[in-house]
TIKE-263894 format. One line per 2 residues: number of its first residue (from 1); for each residue x, y, z of C-alpha. Coordinates in nm, 3 decimals. Layout:
BEGIN
NUM> X,Y,Z; ... .
END
This chain:
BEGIN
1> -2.637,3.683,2.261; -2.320,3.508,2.322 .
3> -2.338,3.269,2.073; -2.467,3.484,1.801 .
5> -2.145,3.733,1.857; -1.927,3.405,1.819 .
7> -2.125,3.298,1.493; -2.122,3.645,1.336 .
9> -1.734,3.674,1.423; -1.674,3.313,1.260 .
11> -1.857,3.438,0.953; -1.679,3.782,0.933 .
13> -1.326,3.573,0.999; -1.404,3.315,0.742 .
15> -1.478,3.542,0.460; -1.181,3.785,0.603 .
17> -0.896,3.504,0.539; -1.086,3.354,0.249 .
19> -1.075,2.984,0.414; -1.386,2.952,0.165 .
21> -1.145,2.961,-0.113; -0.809,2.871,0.061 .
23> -0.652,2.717,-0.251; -0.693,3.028,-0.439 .
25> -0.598,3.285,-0.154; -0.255,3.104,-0.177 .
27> -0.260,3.003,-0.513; -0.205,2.642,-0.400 .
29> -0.333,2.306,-0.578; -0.457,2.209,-0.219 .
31> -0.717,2.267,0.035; -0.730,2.401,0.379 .
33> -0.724,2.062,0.558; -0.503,1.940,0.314 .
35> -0.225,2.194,0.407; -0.310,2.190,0.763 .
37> -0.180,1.818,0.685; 0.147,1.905,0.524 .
39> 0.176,2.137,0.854; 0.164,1.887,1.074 .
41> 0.376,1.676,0.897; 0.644,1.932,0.868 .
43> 0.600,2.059,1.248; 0.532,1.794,1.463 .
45> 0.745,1.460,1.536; 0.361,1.263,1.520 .
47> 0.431,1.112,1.201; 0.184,0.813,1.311 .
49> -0.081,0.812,1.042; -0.305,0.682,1.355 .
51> -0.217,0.972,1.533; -0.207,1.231,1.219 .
53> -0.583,1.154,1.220; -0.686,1.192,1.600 .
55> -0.486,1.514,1.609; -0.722,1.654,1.294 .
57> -0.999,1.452,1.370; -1.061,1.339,1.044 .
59> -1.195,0.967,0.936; -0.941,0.718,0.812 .
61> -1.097,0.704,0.466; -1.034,1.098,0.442 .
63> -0.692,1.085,0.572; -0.610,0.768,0.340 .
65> -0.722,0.946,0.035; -0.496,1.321,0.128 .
67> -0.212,1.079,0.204; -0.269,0.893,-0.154 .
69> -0.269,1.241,-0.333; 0.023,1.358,-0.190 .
71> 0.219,1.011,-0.273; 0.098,1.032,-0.594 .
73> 0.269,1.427,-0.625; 0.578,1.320,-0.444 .
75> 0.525,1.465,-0.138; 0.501,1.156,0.129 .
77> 0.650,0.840,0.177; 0.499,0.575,0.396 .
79> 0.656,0.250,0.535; 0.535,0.036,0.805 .
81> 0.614,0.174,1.150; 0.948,0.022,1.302 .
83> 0.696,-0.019,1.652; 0.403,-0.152,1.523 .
85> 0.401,-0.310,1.117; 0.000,-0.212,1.111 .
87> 0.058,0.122,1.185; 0.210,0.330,0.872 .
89> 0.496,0.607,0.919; 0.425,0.902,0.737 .
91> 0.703,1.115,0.628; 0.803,1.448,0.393 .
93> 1.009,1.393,0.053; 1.260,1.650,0.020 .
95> 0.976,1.830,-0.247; 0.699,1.820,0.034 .
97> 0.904,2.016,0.259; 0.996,2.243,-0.027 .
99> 0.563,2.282,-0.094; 0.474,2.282,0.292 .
101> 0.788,2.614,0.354; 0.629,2.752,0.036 .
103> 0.263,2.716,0.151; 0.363,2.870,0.504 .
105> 0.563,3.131,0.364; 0.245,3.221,0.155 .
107> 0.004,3.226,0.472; 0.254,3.435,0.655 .
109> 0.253,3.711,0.329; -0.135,3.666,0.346 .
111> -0.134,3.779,0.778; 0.099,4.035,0.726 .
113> -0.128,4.214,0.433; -0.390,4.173,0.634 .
115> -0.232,4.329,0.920; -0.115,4.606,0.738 .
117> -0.537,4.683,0.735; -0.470,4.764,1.130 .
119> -0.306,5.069,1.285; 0.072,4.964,1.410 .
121> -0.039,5.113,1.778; -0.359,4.948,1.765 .
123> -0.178,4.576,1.704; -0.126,4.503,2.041 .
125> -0.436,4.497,2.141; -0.570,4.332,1.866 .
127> -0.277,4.062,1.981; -0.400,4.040,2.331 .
129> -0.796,3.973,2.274; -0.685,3.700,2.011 .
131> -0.471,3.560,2.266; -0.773,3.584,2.523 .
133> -1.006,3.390,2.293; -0.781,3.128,2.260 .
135> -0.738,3.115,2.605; -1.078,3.124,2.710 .
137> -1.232,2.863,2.439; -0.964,2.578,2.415 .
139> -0.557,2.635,2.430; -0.478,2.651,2.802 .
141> -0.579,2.451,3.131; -0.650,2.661,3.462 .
143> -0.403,2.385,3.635; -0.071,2.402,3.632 .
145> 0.245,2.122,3.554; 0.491,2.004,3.819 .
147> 0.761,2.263,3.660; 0.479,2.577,3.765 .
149> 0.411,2.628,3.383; 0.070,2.610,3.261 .
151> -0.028,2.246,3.089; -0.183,2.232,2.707 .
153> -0.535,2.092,2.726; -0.437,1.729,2.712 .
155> -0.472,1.516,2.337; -0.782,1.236,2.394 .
157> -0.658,0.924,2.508; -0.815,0.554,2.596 .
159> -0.730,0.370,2.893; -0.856,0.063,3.128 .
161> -1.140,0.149,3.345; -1.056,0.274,3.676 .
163> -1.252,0.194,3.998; -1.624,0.409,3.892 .
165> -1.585,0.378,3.489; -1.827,0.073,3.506 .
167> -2.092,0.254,3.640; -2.030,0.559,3.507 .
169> -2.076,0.361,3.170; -2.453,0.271,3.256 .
171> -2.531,0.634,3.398; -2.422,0.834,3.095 .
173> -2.592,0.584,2.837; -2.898,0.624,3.007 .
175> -2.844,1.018,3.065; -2.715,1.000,2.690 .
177> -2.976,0.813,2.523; -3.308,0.933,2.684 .
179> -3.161,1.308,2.627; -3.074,1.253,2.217 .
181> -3.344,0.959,2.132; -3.603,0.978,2.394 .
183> -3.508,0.589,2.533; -3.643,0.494,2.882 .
185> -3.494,0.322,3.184; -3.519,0.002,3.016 .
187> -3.247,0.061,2.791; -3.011,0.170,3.060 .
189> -3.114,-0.137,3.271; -2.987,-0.372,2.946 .
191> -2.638,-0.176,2.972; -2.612,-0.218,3.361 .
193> -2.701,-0.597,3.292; -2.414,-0.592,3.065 .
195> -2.179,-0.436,3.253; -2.297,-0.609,3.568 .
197> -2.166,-0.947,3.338; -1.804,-0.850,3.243 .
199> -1.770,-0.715,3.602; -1.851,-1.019,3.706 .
201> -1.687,-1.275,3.478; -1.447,-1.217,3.221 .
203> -1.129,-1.295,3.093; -0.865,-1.032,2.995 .
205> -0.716,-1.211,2.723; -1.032,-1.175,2.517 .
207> -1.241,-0.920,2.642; -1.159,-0.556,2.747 .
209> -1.327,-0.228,2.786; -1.168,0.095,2.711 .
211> -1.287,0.435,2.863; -1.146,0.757,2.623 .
213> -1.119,1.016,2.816; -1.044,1.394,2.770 .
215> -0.869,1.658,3.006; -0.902,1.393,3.299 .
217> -1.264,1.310,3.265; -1.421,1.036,3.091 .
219> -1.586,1.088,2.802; -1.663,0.721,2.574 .
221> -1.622,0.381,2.618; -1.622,0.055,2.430 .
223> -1.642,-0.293,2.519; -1.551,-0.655,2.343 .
225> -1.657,-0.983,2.482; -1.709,-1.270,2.364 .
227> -2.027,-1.368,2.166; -2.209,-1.686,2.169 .
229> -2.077,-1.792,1.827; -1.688,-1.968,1.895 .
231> -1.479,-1.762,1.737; -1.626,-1.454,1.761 .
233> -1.599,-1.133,1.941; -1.889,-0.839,1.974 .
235> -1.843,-0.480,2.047; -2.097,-0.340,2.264 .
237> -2.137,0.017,2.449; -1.981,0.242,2.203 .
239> -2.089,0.586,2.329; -1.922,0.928,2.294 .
241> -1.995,1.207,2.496; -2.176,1.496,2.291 .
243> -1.908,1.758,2.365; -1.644,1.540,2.288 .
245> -1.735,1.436,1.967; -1.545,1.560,1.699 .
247> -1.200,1.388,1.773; -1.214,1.114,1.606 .
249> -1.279,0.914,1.916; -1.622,0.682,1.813 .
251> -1.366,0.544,1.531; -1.050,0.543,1.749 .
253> -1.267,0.325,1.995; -1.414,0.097,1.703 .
255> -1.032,0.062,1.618; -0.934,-0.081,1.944 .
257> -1.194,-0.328,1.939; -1.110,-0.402,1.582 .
259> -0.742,-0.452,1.622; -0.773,-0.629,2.057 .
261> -1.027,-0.900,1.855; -0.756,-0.944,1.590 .
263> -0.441,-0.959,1.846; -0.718,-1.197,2.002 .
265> -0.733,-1.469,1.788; -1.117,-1.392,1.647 .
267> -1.239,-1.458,1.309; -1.481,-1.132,1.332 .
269> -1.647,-0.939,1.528; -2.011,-0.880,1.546 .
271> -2.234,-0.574,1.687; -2.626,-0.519,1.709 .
273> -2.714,-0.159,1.710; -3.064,0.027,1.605 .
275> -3.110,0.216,1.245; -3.182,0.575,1.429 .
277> -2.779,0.582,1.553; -2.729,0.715,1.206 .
279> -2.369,0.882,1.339; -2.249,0.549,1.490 .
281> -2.351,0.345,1.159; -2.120,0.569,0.916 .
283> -1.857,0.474,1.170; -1.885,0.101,1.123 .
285> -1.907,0.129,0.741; -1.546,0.328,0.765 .
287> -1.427,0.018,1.013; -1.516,-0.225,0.756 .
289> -1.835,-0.359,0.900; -2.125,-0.496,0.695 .
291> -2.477,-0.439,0.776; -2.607,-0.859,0.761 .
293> -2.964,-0.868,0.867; -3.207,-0.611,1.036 .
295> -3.554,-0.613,1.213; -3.796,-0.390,1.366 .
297> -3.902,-0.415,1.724; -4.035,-0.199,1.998 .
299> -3.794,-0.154,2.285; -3.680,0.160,2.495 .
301> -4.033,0.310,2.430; -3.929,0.333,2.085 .
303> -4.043,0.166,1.795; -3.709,0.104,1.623 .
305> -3.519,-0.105,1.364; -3.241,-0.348,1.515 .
307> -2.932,-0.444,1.287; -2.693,-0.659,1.282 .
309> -2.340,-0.598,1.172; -2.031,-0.773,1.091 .
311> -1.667,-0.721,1.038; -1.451,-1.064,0.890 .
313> -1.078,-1.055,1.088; -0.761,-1.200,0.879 .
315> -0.605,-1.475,1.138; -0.224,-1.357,1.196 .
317> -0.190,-1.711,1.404; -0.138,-1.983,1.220 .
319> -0.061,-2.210,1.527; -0.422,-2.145,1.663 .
321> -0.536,-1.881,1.940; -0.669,-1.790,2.247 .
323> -1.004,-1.764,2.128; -0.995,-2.114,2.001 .
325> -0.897,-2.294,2.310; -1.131,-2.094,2.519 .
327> -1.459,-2.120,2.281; -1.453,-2.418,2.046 .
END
């Protein structure tokens, strides 16, 4: 009953605000997620476009395309970041600011007439239960800071393992796996063999795992070793929780990898995965990758297609690298 009330209110809401047709409730050239954009950009100090896209969740190909489109009306600039030159800056031209105060001065006129629907004593409480739902479903923590104010639900972030990740690793892509694809105990045996091989022997020049990880719990990893071939580097264990997906954080992690194996010294990276992880695939195509050879097998009590992917790496060394004096 719960979630129909939730799923009827969402429809009611939707059609209420007219967030079906957002550019014509406002009368603007641009859509919801667009503006939400030019919000951001003219409300937050995260000018990153890295971070512009984990705190909409949106793909890097989407993002890309919104930022091109507002270049292209005068609305951004974007220069290499002064910390990073792969990273871009992202900022307002005096005319975006002009459109994003005109856009937000438009949604504000479009609250207040709907307000005007709703009795002036009867406001308050309307104020109250949407302050409860936001509450409830995602703004605020139950904890509290060291200052005794409550603490925003903290942003997704990805970090080393600590002492546990490892194995929590194998136990969630076995939970994971068997619960979404119906995989036995054979598949999480490969990952614990995996695992079991970069705890054991690695080095941390040119392999790494990362663990992303959401209001203090883990909730994906990564991991790049080396592969057989000199020279190259292969991302394994890519998993994402299914209640945290929707950050962005499958193609944050792919990133990592991506730019770790580049710092690195490889001349690609490589990664075998199987046809059915349809969700996983559209990520590599947005990274770059290439889909190079495929093959059916049974494995996992499956009956399954394996693939082979591959991602060429520009060499930013032109003195050699790690990865040449370790492998070759």
């Amino acid at each position: 009953m719960t979630i129909q009330e939730i799923r009827a209110f969402n429809r009611f809401y939707t059609n209420l605000i007219g967030a079906l047709n957002y550019s014509k409730h406002l009368y603007t050239p641009y859509t919801l997620t667009e503006s939400r954009l030019l919000y951001e950009l003219a409300h937050t100090p995260r000018t990153d476009a890295a971070e512009l896209r984990a705190e909409l969740s949106l793909d890097a190909g989407y993002l890309s395309r919104m930022l091109t489109k507002f270049e292209r009306d005068g609305l951004v600039e974007r220069t290499p970041s002064e910390q990073d030159a792969r990273r871009q800056r992202v900022t307002l031209t005096p005319q975006g600011r002009g459109t994003a105060a005109l856009l937000d001065e438009r949604s504000r006129e479009a609250v207040g007439t709907l307000l005007d629907r709703v009795e002036p004593d009867q406001r308050p409480r309307l104020v109250e239960a949407l302050r409860t739902a936001r509450e409830l479903l995602s703004a605020e923590a139950s904890v509290e800071d060291g200052r005794g104010a409550p603490s925003r639900r903290d942003s997704p972030v990805l970090r080393e393992p600590a002492p546990g990740d490892l194995g929590w690793i194998v136990q969630r892509h076995g939970a994971v796996y068997a619960a979404e694809y119906g995989w036995d105990t054979a598949f999480e045996g490969l990952v614990a063999r995996i695992v079991a091989d970069f705890a054991a022997d690695h080095d941390e020049r040119l392999e790494r795992v990362w663990i992303a990880e959401l209001d203090g719990r883990p909730v994906g990893s990564v991991m790049c070793v080396r592969d057989e071939s000199p020279g190259t580097a292969r991302l394994r264990l890519l998993l994402v929780e299914p209640e945290a997906r929707g950050h962005g954080l499958g193609g944050r992690l792919i990133e990592a990898v991506v730019d770790f194996a580049r710092d690195a010294g490889y001349r690609e990276v490589v990664l075998w995965t199987n046809d059915v992880l349809a969700a996983a695939r559209k990520l590599y195509i947005r990274a770059g990758f290439t889909l190079v050879a495929e093959e059916p097998h049974r494995s996992y009590g499956a009956d399954l297609v394996g693939q082979d992917w591959r991602l060429p790496l520009v060499d930013r060394s032109a003195a050699g690298s790690l990865v040449k004096g370790k492998t070759e």
